[in-house]
C-alpha positions as CSV (number, residue, x, y, z in Angstrom):
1,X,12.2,-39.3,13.3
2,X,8.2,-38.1,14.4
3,X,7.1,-35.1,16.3
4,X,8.7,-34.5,20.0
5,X,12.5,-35.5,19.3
6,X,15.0,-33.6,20.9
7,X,16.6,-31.2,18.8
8,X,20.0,-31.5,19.0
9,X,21.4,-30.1,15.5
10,X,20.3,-27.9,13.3
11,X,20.8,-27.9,9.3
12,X,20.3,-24.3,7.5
13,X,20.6,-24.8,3.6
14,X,21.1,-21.7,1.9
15,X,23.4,-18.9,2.6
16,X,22.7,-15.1,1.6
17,X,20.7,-12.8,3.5
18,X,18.2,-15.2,4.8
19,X,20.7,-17.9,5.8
20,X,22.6,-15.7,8.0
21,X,20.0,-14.0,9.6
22,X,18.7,-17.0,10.8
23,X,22.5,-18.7,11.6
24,X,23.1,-14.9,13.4
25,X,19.8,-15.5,15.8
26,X,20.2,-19.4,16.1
27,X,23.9,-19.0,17.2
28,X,22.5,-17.7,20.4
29,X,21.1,-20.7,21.5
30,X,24.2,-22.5,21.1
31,X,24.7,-20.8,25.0
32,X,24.4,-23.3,27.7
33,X,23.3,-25.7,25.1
34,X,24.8,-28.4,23.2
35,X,23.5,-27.7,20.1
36,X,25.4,-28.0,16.8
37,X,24.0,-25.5,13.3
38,X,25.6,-26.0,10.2
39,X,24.5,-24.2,7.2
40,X,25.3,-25.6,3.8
41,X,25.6,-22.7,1.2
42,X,27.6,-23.1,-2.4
43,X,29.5,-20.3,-4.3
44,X,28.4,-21.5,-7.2
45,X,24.9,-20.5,-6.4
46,X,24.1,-16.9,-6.8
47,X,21.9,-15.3,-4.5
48,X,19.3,-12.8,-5.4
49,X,21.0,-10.1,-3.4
50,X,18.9,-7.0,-4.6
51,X,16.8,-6.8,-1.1
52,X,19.1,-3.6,-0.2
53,X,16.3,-1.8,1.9
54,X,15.2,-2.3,4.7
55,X,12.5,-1.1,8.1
56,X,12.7,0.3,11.3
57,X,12.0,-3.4,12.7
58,X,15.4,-4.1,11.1
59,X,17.2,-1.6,12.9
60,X,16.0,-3.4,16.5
61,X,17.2,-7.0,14.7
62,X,20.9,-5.7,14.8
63,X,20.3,-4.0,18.1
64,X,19.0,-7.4,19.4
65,X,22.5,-9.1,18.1
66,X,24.5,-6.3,19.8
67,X,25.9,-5.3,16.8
68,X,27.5,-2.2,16.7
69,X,25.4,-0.1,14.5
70,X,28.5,2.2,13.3
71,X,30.6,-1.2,12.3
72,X,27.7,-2.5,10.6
73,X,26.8,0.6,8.1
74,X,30.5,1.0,7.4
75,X,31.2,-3.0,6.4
76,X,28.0,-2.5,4.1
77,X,28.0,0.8,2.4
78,X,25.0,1.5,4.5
79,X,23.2,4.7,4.1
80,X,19.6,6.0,6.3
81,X,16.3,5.5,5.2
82,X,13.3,7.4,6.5
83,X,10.6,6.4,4.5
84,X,10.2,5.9,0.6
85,X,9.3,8.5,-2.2
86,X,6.7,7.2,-4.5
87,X,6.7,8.9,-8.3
88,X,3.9,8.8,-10.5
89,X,1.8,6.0,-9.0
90,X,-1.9,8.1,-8.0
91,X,-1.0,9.5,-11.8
92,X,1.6,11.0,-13.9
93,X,3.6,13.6,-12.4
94,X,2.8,12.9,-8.4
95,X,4.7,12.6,-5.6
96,X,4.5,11.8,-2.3
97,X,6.6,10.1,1.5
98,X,5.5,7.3,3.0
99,X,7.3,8.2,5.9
100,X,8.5,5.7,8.8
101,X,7.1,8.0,11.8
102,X,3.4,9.0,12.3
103,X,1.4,12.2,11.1
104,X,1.6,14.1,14.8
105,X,0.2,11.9,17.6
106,X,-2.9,11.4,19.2
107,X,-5.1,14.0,20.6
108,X,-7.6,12.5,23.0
109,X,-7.8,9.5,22.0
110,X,-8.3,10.3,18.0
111,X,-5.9,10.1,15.1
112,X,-3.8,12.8,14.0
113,X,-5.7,12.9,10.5
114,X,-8.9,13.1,12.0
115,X,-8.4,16.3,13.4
116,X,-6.5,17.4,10.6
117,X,-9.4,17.0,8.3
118,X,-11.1,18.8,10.5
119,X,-9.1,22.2,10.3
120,X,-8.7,21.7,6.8
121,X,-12.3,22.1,6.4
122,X,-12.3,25.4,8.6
123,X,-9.5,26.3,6.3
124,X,-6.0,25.7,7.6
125,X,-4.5,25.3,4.4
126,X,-1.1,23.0,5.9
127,X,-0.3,19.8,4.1
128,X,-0.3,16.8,6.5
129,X,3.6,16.2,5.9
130,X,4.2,19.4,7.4
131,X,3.7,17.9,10.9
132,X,5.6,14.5,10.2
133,X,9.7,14.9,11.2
134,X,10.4,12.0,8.9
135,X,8.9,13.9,5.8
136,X,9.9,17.0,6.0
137,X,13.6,15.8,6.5
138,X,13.4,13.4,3.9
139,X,12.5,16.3,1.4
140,X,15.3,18.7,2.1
141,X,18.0,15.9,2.2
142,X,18.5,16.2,6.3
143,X,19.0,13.5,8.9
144,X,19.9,12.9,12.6
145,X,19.2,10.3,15.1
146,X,16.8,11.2,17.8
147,X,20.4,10.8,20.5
148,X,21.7,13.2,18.5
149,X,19.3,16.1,19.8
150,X,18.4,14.3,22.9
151,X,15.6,16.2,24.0
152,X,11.8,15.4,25.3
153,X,9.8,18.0,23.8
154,X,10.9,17.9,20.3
155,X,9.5,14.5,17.9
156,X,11.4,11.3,17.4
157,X,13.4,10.0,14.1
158,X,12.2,6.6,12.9
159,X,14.7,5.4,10.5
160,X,16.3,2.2,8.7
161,X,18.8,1.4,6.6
162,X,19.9,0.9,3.1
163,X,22.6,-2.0,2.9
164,X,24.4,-4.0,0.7
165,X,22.9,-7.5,0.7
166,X,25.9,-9.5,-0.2
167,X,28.2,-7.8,2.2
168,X,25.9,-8.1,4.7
169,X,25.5,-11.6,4.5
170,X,29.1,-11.6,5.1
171,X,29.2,-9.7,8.2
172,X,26.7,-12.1,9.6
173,X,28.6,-14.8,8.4
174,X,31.2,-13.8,10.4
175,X,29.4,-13.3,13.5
176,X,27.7,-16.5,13.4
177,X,30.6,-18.5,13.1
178,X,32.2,-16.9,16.0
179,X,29.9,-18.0,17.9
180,X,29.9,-21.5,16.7
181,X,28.1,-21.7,13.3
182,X,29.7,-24.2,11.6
183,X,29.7,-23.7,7.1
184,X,29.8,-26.3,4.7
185,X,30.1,-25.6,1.1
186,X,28.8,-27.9,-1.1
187,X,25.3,-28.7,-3.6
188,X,22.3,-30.8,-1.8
189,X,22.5,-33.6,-4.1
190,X,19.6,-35.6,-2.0
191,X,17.3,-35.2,0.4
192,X,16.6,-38.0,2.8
193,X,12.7,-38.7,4.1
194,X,11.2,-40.6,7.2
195,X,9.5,-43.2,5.8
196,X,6.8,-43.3,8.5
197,X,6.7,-39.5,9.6
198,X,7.4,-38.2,6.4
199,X,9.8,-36.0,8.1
200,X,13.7,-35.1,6.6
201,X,16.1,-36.8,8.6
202,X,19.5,-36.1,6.6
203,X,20.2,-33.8,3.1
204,X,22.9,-35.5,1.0
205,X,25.5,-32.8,-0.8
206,X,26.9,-33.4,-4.2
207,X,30.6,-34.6,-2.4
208,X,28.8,-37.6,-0.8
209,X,28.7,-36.4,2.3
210,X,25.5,-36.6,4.7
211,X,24.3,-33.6,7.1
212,X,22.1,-34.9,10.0
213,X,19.5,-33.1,11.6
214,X,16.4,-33.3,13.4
215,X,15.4,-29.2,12.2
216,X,15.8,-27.8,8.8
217,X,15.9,-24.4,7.8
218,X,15.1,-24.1,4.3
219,X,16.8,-20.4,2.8
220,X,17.1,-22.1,-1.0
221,X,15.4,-19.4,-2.5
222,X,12.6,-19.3,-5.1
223,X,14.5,-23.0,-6.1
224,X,12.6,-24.3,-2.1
225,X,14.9,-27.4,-1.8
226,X,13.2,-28.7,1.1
227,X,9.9,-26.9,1.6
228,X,9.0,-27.6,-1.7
229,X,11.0,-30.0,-3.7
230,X,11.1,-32.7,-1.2
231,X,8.0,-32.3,1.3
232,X,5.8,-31.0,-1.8
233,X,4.2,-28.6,0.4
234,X,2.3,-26.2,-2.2
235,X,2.0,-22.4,-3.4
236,X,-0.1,-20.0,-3.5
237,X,-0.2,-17.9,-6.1
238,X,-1.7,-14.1,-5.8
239,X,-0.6,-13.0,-9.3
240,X,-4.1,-12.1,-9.8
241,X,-3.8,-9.6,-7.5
242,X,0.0,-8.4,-7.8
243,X,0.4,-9.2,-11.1
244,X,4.2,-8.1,-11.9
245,X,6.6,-11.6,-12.4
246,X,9.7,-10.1,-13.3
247,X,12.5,-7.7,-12.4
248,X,15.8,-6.6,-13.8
249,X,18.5,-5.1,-11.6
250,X,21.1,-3.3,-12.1
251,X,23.3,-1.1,-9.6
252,X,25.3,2.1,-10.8
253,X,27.9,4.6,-9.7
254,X,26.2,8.4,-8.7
255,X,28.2,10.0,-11.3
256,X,26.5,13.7,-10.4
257,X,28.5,13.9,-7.5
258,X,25.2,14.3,-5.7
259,X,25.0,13.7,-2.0
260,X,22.7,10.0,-0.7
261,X,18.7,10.9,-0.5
262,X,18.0,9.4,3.0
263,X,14.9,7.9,1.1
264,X,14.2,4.7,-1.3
265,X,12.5,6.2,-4.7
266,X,9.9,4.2,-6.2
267,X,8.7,5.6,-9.3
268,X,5.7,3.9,-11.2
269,X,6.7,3.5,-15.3
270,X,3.8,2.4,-17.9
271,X,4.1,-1.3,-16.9
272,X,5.8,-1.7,-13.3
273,X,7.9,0.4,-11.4
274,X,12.0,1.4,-11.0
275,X,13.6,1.1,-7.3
276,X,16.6,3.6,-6.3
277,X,18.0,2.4,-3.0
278,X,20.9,4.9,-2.6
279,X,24.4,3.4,-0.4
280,X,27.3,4.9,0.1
281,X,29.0,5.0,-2.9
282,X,26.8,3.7,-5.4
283,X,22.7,3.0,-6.7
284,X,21.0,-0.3,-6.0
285,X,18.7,0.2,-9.6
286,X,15.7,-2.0,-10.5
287,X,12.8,-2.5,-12.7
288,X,9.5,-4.6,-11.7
289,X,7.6,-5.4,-14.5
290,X,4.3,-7.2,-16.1
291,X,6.3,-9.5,-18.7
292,X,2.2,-9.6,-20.2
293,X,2.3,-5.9,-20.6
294,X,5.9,-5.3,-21.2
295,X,9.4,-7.1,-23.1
296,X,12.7,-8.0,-21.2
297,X,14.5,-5.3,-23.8
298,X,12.1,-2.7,-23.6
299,X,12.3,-3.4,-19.5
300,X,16.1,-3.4,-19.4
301,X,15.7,0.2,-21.9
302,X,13.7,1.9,-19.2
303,X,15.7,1.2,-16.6
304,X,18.8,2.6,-18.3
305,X,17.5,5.6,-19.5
306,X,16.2,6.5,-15.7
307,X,19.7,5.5,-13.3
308,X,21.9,8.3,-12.3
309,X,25.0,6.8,-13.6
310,X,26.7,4.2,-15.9
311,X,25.7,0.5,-14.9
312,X,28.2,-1.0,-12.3
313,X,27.3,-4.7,-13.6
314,X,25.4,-6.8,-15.7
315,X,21.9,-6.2,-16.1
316,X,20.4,-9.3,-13.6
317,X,17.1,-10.8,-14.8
318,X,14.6,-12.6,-12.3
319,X,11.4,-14.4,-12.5
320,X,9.2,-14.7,-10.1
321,X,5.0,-16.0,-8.6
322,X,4.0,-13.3,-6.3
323,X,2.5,-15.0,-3.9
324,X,3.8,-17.9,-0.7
325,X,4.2,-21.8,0.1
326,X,0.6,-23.2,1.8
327,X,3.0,-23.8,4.9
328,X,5.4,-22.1,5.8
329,X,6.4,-24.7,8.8
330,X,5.9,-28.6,7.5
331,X,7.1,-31.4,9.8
332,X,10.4,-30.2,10.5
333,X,11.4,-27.6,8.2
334,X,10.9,-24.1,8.7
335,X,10.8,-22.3,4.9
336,X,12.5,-18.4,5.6
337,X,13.5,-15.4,2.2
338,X,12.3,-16.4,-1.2
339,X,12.1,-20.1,-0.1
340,X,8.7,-18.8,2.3
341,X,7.1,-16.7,-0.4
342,X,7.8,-13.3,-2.8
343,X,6.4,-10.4,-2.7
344,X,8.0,-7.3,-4.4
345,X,10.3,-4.7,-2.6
346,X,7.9,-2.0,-3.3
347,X,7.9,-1.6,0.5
348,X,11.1,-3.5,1.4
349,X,9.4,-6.0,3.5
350,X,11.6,-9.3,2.1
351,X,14.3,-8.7,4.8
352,X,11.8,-7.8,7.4
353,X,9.5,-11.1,7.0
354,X,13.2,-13.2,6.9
355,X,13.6,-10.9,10.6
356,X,9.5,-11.8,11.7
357,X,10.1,-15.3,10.9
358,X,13.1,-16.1,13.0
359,X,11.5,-14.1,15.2
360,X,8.5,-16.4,15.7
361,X,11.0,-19.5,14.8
362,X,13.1,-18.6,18.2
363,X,9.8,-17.8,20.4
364,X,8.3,-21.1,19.0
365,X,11.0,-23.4,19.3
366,X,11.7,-25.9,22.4
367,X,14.5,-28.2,21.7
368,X,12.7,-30.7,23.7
369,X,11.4,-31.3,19.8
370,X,8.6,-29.9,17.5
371,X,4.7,-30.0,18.1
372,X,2.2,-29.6,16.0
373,X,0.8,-26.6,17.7
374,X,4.0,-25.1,17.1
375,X,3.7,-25.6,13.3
376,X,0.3,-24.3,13.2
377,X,1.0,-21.6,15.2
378,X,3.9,-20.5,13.5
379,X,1.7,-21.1,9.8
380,X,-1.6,-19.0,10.9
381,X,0.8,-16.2,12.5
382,X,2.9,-15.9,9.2
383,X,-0.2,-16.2,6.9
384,X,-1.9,-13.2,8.4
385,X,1.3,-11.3,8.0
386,X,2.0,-12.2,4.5
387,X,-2.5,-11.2,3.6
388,X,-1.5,-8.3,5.2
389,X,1.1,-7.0,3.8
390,X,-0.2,-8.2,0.2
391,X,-3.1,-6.1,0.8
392,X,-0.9,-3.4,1.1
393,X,1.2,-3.6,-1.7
394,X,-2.1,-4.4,-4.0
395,X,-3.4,-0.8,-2.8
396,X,-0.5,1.1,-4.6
397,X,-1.6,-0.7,-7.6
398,X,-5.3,0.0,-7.4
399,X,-5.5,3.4,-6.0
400,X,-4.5,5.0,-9.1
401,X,-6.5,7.5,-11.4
402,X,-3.9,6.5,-14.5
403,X,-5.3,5.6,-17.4
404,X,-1.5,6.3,-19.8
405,X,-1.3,2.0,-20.1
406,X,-3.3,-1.1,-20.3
407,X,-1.5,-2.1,-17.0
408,X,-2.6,0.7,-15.1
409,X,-6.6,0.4,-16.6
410,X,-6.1,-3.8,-15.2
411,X,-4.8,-2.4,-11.9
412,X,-7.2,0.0,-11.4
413,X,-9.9,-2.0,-12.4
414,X,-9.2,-5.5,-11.1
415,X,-10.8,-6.6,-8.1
416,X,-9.0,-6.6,-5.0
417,X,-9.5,-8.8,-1.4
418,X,-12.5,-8.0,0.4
419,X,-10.4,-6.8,3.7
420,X,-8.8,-4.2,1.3
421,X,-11.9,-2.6,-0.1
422,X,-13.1,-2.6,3.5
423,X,-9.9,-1.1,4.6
424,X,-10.6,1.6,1.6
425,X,-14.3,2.1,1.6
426,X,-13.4,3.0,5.5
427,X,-11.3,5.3,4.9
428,X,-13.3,7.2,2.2
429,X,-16.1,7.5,4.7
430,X,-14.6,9.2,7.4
431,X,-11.1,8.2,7.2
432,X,-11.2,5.5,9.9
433,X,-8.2,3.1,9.9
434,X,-8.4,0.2,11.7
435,X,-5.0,-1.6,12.8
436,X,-6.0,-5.0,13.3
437,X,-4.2,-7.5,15.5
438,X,-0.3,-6.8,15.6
439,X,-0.1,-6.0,11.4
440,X,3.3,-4.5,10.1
441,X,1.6,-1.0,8.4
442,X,0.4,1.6,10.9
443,X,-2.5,4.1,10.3
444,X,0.3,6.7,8.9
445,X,1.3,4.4,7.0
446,X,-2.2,3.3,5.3
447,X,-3.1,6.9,5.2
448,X,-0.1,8.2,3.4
449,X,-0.5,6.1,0.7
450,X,-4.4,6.4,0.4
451,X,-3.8,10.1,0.7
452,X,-0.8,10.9,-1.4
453,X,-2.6,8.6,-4.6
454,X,-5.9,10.5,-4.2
455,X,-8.1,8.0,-2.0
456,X,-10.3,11.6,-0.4
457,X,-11.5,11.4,2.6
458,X,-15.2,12.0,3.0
459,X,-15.5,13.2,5.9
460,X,-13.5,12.6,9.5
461,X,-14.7,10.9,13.2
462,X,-17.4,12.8,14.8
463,X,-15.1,13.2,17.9
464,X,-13.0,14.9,16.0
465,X,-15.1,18.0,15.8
466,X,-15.8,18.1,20.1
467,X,-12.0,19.9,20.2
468,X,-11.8,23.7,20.8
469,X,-10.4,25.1,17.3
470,X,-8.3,28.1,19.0
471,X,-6.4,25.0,21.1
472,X,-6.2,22.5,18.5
473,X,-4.5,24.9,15.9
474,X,-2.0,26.4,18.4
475,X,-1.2,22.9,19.4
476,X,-0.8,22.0,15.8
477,X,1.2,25.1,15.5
478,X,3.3,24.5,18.0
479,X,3.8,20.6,16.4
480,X,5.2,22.5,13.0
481,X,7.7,24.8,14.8
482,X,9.5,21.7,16.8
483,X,9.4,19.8,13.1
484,X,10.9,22.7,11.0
485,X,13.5,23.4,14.5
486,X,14.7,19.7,14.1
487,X,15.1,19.5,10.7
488,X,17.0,22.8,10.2
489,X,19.8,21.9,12.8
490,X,20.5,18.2,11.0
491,X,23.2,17.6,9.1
492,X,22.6,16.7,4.9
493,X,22.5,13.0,4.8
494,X,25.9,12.2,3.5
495,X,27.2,14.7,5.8
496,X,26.6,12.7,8.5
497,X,27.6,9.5,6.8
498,X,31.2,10.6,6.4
499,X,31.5,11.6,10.0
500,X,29.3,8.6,11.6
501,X,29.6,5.2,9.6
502,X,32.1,6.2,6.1
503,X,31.8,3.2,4.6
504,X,35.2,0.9,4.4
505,X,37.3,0.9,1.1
């Protein structure tokens, strides 16, 4: 087999979230093609399964699929998500949204925060979240859809979902083999190499039995069956910069009878931080940790001592490299999930880079067979998301003023990429953000964080001081009223849930 041979099946080995996100999307080009996808999952292999957050992208995925977004929230205990509360991370005792929608909206041309600074200096004494929707309805416990109020003058809701991985993976098991996915169970015993091209042409499972293909679509895991164990391809590791390696998780019943925050809650401990990614009728718990700062036991302690409720399972320990394979694409396998790269939920972006890279997978693809522009097209896309998105998660670590642990001095001391303390040093002169090419995090998002851990801005864009005061602050005023009128006329969170998606028995 060699670059350019018709694809005519397709092998997927690995089930769980990333399997069946990609056998969900593949399916489709089963259509007027005669294309055969068979994924090859075991039961005896446990997936990960504590990715139970997710972004807005995510919430177009299933739109994308046609699924129905009521049937899906009820089959997985799903519950909204508007953003993510971060606890103690700028220093002990903080708080603050990263919210999913933007801090107001342009004003000529300039940045809500720009012309926010500037009234703050004339003394308008408003917080920023005050004019975001998402915020301020995240904080009193509120949500609605934006069809719900229907109406052009008042702002937008930007949400996503919290789900239950496992159950998830089933629903999309079930769609995909409706439409043709065909599922093996059984161990890859072998794997099966063109001597010449160095490309797979068969895997070999543990009953003897051989599985064809001329692309493979390696969703292994951490384990990389394909990417890594057979084609050797490499990893980089970026520990030096993100330098947590373990987690424990742990999911619990709410036993306070309280109603679901429409929020994720990260809150920042003396070695790591805990996740709280409320569903329907239970906690997804978890606890990422520095196993050079802190003990499995002393982890595991933490983490029982902070959940609202008694565990619902055993306590599930992982290991992990932050960091993500020197290709993603090699030959003809395509790594997606754990099998591509890790980097820790702290902004749930695991489900969304399986979603981006079947994404660019399906735009890619010609089953006239694979090129090797499309390979590097599809690596130097993927790397630039992956640096970007590390870069963002390294800034919750180092924009800290905490100085309670010797992991907190490392983080705040350690030196970070160059296009982060650019990205920083920018934003303490005069709070410019730069979004650069089509990267994941938006200004809000960049500032929020800076922001709420105590990155000050300096000063703001001289543009920003050319607007009439008297007309900026009534506009602004006017911003605030249609926030606080939305927000008072939604429904608490798990109100809605039991009239909209209750989740199935």
């Amino acid at each position: 087999m060699k670059h350019g041979t018709p694809i005519k099946r397709i092998v997927i080995v690995g089930g769980g979230t990333a399997g069946w996100m990609a056998a969900a999307v593949l399916s489709r080009l089963r259509v007027n093609n005669r294309l055969e996808i068979t994924l090859v999952e075991s039961e005896a292999i446990g997936t990960v399964g504590v990715g139970e957050a997710t972004i807005p992208p995510f919430v177009e995925f299933n739109q994308l699929l046609e699924i129905d977004e009521r049937e899906l929230l009820a089959a997985v205990q799903g519950s909204f998500k508007l953003g993510i509360q971060f606890v103690n991370w700028g220093k002990l005792g903080d708080s603050y949204i990263h919210p999913f929608g933007a801090y107001g909206y342009q004003i000529g041309g300039i940045s809500f925060h720009q012309i926010w600074h500037r009234l703050r200096n004339e003394g308008d004494r408003r917080p920023i979240q005050v004019f975001n929707v998402e915020t301020m309805a995240a904080h009193f416990g509120r949500f609605a859809r934006t069809q719900d109020y229907a109406r052009d003058d008042l702002p937008p809701v930007n949400y996503a979902y919290h789900l239950d991985a496992g159950r998830y993976a089933r629903f999309l098991r079930k769609y995909a083999e409706k439409r043709g996915v065909v599922r093996m169970e059984g161990q890859i015993a072998d794997v099966r190499l063109d001597p010449e091209s160095g490309f797979i042409t068969s895997v070999q499972l543990q009953s003897g039995e051989e599985l064809e293909g001329e692309l493979f679509v390696d969703c292994s895991g951490f384990r990389g069956l394909l990417i890594e164990k057979a084609l050797k391809t490499g990893y980089e590791d970026w520990s030096k910069f993100l330098p947590c390696d373990r987690a424990v998780a742990l999911p619990c019943l709410r036993e306070d009878g309280s109603q679901a925050p429409p929020y994720t809650r990260a809150t920042a401990h003396s070695a790591g931080w805990q996740w709280q990614v409320p569903l329907q009728h239970r906690n997804g718990n978890g606890h990422v940790y520095c196993s050079s700062f802190m003990n499995d036991d002393e982890a595991l302690d933490i983490l029982v001592n902070n959940i609202a409720g008694k565990p619902g399972a055993d306590p599930n320990f992982l290991r992990f490299t932050t960091g993500r394979r020197k290709k993603f694409w090699n030959k003809n396998v395509v790594a997606l999930g754990l099998a591509a790269g890790f980097m820790e939920p702290l902004e749930s972006t695991s489900i969304h880079l399986i979603n981006t890279g079947i994404n660019k997978l399906v735009a890619l693809l010609s089953l006239d067979g694979i090129t090797q522009t499309q390979e590097d097209a599809f690596n130097r896309l993927t790397g630039k998301e992956y640096a970007r998105i590390r870069d963002f998660l390294i800034l919750h670590y180092n924009a800290t003023s905490r100085t309670d642990s010797e992991f907190w001095d490392h983080c705040r001391t350690m030196t970070v990429p160059d296009t982060l303390a650019e990205k920083t040093e920018l934003f303490r002169m005069n709070g410019q953000i730069f979004r650069e090419e089509d990267e994941l995090f938006t200004e809000t998002s960049w500032a929020a964080v800076m922001m709420g851990q105590g990155v000050v801005m300096g000063g703001h864009s001289a543009v920003a001081d050319t607007f009439d005061s008297s007309t900026t602050r009534r506009e602004f005023d006017e911003m605030e009223k249609s926030i606080r009128y939305v927000v008072e006329r939604m429904p608490m969170h798990g109100d809605y849930l039991s009239r909209y998606c209750p989740a199935r028995a």
